[in-house]
PDB file of N, CA, C and O in Angstrom:
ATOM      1  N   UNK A   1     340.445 141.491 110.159  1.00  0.00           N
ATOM      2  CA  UNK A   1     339.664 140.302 109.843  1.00  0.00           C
ATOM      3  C   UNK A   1     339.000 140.493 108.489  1.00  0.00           C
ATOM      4  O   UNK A   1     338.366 141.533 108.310  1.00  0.00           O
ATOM      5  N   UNK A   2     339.090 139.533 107.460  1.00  0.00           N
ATOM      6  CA  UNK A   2     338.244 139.449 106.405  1.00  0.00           C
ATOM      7  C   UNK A   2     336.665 139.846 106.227  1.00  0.00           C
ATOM      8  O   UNK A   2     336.116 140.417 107.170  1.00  0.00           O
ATOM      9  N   UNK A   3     336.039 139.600 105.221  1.00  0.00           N
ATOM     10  CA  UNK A   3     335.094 139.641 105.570  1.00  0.00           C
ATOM     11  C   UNK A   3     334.221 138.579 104.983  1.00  0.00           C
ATOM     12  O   UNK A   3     332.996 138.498 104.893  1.00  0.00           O
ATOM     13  N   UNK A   4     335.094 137.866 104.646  1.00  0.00           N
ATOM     14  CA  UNK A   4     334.267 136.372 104.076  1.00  0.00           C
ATOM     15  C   UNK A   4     333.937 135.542 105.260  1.00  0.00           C
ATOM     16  O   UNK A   4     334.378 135.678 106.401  1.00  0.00           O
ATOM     17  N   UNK A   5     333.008 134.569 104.770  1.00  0.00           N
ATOM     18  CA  UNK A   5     332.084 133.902 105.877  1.00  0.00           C
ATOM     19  C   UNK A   5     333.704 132.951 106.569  1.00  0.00           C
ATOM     20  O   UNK A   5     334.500 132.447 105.777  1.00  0.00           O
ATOM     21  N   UNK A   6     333.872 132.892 107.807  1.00  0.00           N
ATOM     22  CA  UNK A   6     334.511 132.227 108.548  1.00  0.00           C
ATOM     23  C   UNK A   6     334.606 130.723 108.437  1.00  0.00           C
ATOM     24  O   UNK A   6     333.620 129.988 108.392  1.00  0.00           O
ATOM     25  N   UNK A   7     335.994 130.275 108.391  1.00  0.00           N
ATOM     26  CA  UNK A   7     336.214 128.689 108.149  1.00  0.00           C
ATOM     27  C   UNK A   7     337.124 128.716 109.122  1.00  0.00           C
ATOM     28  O   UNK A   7     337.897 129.630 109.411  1.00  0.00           O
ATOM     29  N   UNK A   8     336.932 127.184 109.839  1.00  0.00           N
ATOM     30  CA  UNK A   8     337.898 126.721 110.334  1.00  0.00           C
ATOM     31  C   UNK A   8     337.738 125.971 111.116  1.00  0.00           C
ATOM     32  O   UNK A   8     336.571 125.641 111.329  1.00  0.00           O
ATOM     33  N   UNK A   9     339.274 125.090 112.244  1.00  0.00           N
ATOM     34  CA  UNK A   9     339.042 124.132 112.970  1.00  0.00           C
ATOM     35  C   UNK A   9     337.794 124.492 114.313  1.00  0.00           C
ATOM     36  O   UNK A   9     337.889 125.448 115.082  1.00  0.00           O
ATOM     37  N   UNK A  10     337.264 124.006 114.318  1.00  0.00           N
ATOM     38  CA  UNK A  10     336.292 124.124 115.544  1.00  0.00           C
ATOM     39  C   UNK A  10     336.175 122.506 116.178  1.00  0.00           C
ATOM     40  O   UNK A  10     335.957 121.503 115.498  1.00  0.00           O
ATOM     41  N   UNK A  11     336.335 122.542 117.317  1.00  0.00           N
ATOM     42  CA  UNK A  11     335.554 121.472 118.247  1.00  0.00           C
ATOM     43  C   UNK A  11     333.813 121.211 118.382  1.00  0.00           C
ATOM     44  O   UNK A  11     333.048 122.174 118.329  1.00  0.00           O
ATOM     45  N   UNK A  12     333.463 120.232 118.506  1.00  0.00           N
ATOM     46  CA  UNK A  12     331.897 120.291 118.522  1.00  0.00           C
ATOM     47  C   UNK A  12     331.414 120.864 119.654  1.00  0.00           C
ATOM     48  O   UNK A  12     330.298 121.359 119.498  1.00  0.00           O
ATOM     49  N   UNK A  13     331.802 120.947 120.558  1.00  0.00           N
ATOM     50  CA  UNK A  13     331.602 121.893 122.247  1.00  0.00           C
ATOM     51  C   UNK A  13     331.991 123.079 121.524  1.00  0.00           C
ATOM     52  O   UNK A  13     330.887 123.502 121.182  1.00  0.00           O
ATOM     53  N   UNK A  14     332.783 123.837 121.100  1.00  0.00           N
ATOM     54  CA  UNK A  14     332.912 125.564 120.508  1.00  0.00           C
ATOM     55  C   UNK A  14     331.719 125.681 119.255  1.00  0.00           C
ATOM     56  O   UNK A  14     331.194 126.771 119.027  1.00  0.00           O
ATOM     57  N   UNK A  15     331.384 124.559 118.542  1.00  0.00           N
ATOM     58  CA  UNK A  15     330.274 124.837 117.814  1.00  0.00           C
ATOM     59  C   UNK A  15     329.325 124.933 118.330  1.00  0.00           C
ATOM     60  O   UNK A  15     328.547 125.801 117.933  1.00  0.00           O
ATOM     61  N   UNK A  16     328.898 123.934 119.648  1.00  0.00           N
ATOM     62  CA  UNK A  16     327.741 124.124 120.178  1.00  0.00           C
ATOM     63  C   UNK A  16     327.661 125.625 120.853  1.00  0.00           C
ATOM     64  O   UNK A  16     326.778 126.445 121.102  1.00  0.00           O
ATOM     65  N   UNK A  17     328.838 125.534 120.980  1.00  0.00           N
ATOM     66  CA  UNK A  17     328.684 127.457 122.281  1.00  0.00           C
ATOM     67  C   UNK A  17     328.233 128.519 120.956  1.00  0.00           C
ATOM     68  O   UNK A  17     327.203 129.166 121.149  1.00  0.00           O
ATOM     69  N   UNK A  18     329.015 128.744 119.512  1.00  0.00           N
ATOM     70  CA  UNK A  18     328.636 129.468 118.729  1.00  0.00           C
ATOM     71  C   UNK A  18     327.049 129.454 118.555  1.00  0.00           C
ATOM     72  O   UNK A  18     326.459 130.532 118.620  1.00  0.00           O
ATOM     73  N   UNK A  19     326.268 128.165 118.314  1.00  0.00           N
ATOM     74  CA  UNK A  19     325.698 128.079 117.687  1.00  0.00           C
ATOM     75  C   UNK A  19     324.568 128.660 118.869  1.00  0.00           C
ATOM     76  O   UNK A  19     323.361 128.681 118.627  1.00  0.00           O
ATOM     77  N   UNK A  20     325.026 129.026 119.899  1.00  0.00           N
ATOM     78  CA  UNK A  20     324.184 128.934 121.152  1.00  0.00           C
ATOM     79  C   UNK A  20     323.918 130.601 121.268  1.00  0.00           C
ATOM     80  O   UNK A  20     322.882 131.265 121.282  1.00  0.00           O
ATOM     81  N   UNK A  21     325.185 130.915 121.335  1.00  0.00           N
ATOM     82  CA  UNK A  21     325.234 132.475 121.131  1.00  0.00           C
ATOM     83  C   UNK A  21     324.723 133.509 120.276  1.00  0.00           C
ATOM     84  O   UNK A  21     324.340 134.637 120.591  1.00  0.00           O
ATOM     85  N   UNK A  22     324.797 132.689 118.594  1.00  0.00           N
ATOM     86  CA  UNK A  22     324.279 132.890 117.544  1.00  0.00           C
ATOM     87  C   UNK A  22     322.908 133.136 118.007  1.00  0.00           C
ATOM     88  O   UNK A  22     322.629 134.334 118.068  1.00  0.00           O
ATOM     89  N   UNK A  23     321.842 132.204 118.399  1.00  0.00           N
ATOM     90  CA  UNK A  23     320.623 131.775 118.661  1.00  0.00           C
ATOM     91  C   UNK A  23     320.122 132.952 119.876  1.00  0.00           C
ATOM     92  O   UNK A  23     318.931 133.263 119.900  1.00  0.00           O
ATOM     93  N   UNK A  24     321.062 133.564 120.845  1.00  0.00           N
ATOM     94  CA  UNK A  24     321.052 134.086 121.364  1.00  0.00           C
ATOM     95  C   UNK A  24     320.556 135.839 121.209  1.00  0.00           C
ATOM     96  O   UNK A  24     319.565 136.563 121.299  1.00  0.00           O
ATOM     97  N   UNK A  25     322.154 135.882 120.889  1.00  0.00           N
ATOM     98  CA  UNK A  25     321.669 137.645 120.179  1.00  0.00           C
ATOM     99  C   UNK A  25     321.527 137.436 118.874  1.00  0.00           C
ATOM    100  O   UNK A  25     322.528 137.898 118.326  1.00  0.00           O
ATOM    101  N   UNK A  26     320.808 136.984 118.109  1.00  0.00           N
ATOM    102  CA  UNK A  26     320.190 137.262 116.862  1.00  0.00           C
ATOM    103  C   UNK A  26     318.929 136.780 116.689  1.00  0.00           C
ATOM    104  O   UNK A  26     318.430 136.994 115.584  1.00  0.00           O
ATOM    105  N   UNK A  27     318.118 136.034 117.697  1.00  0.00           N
ATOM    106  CA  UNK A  27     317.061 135.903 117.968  1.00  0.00           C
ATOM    107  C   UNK A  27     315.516 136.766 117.492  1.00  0.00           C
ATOM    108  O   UNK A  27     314.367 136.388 117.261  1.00  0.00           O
ATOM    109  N   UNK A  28     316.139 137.940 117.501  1.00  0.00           N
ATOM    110  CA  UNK A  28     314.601 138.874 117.152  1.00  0.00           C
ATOM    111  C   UNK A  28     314.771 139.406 115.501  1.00  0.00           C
ATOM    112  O   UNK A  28     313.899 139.997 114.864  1.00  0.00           O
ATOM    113  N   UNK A  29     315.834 139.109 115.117  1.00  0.00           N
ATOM    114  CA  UNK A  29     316.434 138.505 113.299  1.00  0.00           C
ATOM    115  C   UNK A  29     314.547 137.764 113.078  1.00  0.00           C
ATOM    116  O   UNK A  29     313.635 138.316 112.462  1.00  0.00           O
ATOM    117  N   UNK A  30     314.494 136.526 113.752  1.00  0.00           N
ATOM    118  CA  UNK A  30     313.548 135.778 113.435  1.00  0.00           C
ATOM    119  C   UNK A  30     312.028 136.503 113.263  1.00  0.00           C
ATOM    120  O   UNK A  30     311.244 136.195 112.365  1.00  0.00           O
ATOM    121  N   UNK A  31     311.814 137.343 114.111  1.00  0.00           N
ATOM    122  CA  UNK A  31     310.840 138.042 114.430  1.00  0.00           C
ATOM    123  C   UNK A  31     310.320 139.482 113.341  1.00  0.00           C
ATOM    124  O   UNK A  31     309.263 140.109 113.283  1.00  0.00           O
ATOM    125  N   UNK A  32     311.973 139.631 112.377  1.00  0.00           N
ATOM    126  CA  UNK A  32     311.788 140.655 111.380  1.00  0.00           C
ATOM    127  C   UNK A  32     312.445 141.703 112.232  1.00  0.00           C
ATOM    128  O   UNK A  32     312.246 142.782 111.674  1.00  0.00           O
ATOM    129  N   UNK A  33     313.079 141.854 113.239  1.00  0.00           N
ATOM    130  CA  UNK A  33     313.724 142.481 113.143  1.00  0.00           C
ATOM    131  C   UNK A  33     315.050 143.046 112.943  1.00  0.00           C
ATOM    132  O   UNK A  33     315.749 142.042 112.807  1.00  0.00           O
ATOM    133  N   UNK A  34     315.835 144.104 112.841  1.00  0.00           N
ATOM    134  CA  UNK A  34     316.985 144.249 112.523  1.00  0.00           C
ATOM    135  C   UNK A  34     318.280 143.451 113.162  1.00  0.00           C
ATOM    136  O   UNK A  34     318.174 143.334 114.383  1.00  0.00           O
ATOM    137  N   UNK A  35     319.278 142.973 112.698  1.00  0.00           N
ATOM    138  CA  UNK A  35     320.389 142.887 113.475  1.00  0.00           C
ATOM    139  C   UNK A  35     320.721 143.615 113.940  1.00  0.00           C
ATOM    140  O   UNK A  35     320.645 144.736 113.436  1.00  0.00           O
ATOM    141  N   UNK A  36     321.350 143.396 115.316  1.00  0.00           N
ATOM    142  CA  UNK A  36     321.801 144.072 116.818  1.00  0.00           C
ATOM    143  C   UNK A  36     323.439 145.056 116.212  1.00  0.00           C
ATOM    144  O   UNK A  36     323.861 145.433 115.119  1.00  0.00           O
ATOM    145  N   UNK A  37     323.838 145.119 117.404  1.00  0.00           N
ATOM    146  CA  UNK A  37     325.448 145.561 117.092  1.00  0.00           C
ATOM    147  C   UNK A  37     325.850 143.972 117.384  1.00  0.00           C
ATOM    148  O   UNK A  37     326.754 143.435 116.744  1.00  0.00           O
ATOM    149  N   UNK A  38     325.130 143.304 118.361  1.00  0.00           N
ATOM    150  CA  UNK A  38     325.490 142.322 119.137  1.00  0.00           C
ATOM    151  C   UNK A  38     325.281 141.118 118.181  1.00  0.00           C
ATOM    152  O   UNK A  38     326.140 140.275 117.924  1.00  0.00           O
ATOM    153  N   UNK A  39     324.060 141.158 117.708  1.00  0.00           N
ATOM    154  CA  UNK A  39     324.020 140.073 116.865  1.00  0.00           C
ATOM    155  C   UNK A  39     324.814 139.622 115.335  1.00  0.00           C
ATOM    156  O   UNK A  39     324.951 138.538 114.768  1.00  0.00           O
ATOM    157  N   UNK A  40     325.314 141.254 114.949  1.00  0.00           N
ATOM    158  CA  UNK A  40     326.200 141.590 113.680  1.00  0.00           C
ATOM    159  C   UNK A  40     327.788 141.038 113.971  1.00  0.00           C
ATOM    160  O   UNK A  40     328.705 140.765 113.197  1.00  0.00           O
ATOM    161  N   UNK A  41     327.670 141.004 115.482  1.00  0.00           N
ATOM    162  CA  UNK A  41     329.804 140.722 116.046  1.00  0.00           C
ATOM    163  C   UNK A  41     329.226 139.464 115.855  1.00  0.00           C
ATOM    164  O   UNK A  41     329.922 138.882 115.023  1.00  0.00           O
ATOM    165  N   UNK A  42     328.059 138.577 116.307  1.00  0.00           N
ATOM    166  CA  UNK A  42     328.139 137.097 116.425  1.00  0.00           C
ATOM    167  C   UNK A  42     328.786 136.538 114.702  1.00  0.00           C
ATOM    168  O   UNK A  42     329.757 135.974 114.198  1.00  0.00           O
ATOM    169  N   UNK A  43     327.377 137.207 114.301  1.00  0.00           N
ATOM    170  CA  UNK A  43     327.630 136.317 112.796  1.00  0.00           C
ATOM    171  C   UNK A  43     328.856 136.479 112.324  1.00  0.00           C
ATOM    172  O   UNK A  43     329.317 135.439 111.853  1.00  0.00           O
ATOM    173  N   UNK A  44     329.825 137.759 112.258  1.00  0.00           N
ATOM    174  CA  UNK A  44     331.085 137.988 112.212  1.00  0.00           C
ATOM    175  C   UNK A  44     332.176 136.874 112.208  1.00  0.00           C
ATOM    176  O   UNK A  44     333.034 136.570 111.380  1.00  0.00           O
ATOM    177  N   UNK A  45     331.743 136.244 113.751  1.00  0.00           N
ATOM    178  CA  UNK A  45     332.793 135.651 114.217  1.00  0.00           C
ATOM    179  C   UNK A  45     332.261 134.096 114.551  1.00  0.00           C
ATOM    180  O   UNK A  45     332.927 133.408 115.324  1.00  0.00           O
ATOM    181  N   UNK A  46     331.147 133.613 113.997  1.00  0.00           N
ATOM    182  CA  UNK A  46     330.251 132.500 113.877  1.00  0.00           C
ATOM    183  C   UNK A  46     331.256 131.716 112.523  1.00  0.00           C
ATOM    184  O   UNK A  46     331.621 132.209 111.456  1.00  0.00           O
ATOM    185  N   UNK A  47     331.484 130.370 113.079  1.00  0.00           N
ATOM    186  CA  UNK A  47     332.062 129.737 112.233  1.00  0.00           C
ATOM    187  C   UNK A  47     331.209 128.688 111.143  1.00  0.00           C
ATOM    188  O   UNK A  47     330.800 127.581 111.495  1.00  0.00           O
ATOM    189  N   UNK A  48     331.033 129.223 109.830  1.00  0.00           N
ATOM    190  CA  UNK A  48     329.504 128.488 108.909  1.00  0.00           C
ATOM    191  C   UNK A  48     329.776 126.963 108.943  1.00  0.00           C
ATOM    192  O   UNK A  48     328.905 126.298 108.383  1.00  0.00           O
ATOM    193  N   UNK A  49     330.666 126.368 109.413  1.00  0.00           N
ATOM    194  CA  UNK A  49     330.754 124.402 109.711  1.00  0.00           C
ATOM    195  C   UNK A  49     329.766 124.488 111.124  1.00  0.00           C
ATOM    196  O   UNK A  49     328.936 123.603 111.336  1.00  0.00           O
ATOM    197  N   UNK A  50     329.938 125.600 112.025  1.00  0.00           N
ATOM    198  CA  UNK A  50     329.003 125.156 113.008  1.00  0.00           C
ATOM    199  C   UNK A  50     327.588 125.470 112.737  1.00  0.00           C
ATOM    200  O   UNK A  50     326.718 124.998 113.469  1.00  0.00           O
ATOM    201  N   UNK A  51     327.210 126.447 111.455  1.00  0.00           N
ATOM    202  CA  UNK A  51     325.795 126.502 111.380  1.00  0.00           C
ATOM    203  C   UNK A  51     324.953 125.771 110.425  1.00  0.00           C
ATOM    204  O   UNK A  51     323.888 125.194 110.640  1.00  0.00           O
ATOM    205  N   UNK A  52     325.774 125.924 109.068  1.00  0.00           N
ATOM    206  CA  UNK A  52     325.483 125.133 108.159  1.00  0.00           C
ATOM    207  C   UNK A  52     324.253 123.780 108.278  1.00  0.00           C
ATOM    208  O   UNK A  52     323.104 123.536 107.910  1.00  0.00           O
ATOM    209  N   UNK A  53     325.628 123.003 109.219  1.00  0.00           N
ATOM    210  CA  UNK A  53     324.639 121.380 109.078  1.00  0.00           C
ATOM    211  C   UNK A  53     323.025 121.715 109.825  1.00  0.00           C
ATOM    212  O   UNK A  53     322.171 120.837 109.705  1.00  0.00           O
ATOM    213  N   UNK A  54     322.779 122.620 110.356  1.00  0.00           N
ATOM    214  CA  UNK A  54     321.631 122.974 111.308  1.00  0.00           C
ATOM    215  C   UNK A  54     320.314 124.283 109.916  1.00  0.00           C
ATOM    216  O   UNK A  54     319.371 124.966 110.316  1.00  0.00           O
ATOM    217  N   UNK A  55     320.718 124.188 108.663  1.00  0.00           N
ATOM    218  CA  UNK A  55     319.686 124.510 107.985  1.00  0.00           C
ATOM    219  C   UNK A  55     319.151 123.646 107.220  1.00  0.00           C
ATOM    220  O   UNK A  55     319.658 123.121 106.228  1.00  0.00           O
ATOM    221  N   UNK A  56     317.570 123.397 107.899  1.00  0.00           N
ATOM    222  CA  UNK A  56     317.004 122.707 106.982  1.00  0.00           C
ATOM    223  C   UNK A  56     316.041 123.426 106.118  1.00  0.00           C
ATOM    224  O   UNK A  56     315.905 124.650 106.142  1.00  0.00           O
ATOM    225  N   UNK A  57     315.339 122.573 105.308  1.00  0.00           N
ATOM    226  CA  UNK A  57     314.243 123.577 104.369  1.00  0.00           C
ATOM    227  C   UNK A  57     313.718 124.384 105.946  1.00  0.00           C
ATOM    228  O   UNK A  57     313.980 125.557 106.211  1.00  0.00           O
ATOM    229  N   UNK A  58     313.094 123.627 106.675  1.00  0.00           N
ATOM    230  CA  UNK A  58     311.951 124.354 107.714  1.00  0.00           C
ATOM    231  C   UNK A  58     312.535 125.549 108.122  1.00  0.00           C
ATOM    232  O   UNK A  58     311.895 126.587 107.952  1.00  0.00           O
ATOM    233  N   UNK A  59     313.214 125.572 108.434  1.00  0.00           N
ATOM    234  CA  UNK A  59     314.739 126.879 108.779  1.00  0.00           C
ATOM    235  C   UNK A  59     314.395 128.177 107.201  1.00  0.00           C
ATOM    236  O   UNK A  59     313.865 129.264 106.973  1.00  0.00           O
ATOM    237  N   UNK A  60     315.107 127.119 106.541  1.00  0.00           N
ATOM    238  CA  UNK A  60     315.432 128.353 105.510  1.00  0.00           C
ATOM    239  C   UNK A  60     314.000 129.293 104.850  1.00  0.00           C
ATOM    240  O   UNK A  60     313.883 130.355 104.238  1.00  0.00           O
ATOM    241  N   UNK A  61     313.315 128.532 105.221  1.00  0.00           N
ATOM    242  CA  UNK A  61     311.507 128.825 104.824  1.00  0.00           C
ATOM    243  C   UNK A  61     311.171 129.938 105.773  1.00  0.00           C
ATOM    244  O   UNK A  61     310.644 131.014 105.491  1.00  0.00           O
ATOM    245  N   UNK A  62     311.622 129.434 107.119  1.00  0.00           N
ATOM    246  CA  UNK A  62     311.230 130.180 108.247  1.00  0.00           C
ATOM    247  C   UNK A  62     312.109 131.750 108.281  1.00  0.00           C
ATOM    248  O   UNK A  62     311.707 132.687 108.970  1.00  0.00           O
ATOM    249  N   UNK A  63     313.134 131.813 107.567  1.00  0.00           N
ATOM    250  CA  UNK A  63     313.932 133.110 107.731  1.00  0.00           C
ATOM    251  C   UNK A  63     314.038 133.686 106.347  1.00  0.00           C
ATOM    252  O   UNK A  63     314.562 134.776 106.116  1.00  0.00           O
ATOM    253  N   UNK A  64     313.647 133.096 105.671  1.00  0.00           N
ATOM    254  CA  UNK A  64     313.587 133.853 104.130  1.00  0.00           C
ATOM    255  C   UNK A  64     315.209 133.954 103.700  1.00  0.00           C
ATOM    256  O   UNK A  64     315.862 134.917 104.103  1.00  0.00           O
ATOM    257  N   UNK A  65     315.966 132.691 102.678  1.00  0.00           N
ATOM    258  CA  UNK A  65     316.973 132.847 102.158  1.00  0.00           C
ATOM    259  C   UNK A  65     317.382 134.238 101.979  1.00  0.00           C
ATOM    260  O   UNK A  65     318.344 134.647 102.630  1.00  0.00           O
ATOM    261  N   UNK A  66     316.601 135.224 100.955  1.00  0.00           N
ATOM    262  CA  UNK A  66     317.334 136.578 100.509  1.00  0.00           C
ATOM    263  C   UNK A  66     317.312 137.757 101.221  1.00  0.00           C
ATOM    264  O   UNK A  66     317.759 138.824 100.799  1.00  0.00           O
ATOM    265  N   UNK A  67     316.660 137.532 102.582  1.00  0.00           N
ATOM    266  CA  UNK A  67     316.499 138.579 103.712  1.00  0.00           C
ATOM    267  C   UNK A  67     317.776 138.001 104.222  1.00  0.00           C
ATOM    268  O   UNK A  67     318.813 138.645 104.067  1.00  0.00           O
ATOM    269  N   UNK A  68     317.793 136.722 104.879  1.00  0.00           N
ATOM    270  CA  UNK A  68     318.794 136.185 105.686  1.00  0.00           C
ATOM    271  C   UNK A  68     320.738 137.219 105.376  1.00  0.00           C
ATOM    272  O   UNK A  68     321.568 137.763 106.105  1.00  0.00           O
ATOM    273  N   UNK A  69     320.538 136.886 103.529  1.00  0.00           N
ATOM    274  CA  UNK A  69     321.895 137.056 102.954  1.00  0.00           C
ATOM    275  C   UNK A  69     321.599 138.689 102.836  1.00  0.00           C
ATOM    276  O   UNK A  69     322.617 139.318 103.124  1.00  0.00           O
ATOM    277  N   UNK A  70     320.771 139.315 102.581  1.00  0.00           N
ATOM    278  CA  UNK A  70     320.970 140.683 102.976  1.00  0.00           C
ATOM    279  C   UNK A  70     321.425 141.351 104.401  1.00  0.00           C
ATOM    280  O   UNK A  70     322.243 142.259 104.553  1.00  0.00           O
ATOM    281  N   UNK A  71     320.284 140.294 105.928  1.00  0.00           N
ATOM    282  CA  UNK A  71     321.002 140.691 106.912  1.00  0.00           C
ATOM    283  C   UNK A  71     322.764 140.234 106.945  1.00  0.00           C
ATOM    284  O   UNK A  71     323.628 141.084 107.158  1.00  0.00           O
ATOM    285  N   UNK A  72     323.034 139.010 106.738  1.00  0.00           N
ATOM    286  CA  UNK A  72     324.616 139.171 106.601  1.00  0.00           C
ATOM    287  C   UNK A  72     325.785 140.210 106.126  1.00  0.00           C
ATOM    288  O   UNK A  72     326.798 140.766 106.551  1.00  0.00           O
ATOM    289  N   UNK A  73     324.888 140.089 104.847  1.00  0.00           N
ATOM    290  CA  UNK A  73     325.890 141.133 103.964  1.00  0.00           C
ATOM    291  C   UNK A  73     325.765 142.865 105.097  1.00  0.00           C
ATOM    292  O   UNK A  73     326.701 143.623 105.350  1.00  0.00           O
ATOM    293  N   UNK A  74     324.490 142.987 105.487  1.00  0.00           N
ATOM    294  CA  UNK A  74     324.398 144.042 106.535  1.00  0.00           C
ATOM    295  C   UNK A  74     325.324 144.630 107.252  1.00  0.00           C
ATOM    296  O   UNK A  74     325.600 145.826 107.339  1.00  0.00           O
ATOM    297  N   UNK A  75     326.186 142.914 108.200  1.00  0.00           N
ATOM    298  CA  UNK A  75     326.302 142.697 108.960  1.00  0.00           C
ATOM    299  C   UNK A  75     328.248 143.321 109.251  1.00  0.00           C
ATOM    300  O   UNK A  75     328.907 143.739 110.203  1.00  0.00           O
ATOM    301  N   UNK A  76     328.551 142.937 107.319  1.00  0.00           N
ATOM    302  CA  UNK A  76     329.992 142.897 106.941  1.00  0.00           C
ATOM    303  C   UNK A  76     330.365 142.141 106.652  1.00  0.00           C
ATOM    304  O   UNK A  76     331.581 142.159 106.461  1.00  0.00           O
ATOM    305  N   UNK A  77     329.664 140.992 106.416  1.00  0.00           N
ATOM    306  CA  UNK A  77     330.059 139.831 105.920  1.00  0.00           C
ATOM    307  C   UNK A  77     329.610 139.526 104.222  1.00  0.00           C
ATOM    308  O   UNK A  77     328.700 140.140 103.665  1.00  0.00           O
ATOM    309  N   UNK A  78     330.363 138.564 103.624  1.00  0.00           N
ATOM    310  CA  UNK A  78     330.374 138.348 102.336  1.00  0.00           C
ATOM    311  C   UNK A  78     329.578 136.943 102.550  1.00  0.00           C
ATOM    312  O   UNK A  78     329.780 136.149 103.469  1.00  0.00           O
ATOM    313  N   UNK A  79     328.593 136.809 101.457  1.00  0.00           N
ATOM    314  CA  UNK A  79     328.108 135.750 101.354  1.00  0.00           C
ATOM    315  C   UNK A  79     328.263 134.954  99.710  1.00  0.00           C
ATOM    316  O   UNK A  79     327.462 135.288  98.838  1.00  0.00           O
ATOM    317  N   UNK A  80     329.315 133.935  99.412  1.00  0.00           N
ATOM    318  CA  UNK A  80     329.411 134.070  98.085  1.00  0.00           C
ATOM    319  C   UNK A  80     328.749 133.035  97.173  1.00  0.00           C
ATOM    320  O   UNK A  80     328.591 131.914  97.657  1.00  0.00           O
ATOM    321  N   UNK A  81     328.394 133.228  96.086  1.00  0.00           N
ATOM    322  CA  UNK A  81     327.577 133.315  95.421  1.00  0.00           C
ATOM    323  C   UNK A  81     327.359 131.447  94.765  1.00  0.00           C
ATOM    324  O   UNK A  81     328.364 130.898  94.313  1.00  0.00           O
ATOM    325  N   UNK A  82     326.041 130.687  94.796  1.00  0.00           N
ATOM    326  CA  UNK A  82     325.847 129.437  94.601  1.00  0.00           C
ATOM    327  C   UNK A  82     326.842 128.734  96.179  1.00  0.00           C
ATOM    328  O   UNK A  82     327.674 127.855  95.954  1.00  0.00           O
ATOM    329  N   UNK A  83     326.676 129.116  97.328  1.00  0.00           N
ATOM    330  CA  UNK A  83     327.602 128.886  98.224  1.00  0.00           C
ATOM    331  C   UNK A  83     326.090 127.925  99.236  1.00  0.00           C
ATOM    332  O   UNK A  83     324.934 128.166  99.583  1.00  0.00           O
ATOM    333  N   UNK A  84     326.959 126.950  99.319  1.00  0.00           N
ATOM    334  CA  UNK A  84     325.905 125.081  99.979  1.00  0.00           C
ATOM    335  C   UNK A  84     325.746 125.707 101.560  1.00  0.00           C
ATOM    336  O   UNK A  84     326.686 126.255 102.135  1.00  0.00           O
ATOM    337  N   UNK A  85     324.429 125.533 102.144  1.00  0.00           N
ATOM    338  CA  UNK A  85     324.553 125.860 103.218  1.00  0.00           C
ATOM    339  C   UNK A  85     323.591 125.353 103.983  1.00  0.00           C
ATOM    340  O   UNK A  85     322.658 126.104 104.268  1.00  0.00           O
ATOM    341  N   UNK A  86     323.588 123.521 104.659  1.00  0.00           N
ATOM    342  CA  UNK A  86     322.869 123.358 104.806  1.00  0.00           C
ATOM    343  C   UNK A  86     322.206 122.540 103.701  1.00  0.00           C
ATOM    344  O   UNK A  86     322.777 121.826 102.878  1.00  0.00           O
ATOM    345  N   UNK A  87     320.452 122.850 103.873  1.00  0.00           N
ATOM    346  CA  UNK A  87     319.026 122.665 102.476  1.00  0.00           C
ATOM    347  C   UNK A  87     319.452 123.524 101.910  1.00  0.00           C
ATOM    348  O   UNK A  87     319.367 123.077 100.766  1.00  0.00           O
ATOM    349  N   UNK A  88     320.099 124.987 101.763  1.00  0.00           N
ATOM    350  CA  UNK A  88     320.153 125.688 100.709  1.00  0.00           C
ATOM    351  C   UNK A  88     321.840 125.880 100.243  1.00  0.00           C
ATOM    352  O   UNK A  88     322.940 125.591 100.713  1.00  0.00           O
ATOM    353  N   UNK A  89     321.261 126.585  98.959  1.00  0.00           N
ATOM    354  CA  UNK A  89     322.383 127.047  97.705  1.00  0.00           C
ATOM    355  C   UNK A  89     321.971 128.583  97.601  1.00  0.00           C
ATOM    356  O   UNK A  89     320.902 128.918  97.090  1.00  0.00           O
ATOM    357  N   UNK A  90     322.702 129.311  98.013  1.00  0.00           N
ATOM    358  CA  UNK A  90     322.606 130.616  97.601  1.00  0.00           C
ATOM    359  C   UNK A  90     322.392 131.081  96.474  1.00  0.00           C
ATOM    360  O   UNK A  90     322.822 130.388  95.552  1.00  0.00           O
ATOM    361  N   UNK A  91     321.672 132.387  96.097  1.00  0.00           N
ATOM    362  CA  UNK A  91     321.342 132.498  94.274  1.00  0.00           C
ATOM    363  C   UNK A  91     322.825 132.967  93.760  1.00  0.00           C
ATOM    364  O   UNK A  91     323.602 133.647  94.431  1.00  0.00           O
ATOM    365  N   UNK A  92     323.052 132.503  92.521  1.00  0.00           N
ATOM    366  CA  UNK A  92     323.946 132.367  91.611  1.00  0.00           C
ATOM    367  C   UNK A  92     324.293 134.075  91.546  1.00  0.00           C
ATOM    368  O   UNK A  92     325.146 134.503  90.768  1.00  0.00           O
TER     369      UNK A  92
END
C-alpha cells in the first residue's frame, strides 16, 4: 500500500462507518495524546472524501492543523503540500 492519503470510490454508509471508526480509535489524538497502533491502521486506511467535507474552522482550531499533519505523517502517511481539506489548505 502507498503511502499517500487514500482516494477512492466509497459509498456514503462506508464513509459513515470510516468516519465512525476514525472517531473511534483516534479519539484521545484530541486530548494530546499520541496515536494508537490502532488509531495509525485507521488513518492508513481512512478514505480523505469521507473526512474532508467534516473539517470545519471549529475542527481544525480544535486539533491544531500542524500537530494534526505531523500525527499523520507519524502515522505513514503522506500529507501533500497546499492539499484542500475541508476549512483548511495545508502549508505550502
Amino acid at each position: 500500500m502507498s503511502n499517500e492519503l487514500v482516494h477512492g470510490q466509497t459509498s456514503p454508509s462506508q464513509c459513515k462507518e470510516e468516519r465512525k471508526q476514525l472517531e473511534s480509535n483516534c479519539r484521545p489524538v484530541i486530548f494530546g495524546r499520541q496515536p494508537t497502533p490502532q488509531c495509525c491502521a485507521r488513518v492508513r486506511a481512512t478514505h480523505v472524501e469521507c473526512v474532508c467535507p467534516y473539517v470545519t474552522p471549529k475542527l481544525a482550531a480544535l486539533l491544531g492543523v500542524d500537530r494534526t499533519i505531523k500525527q499523520i505523517e507519524g502515522c505513514g502517511r503522506t500529507v501533500p503540500r497546499n492539499f484542500k481539506c475541508g476549512s483548511v489548505t495545508t502549508p505550502p
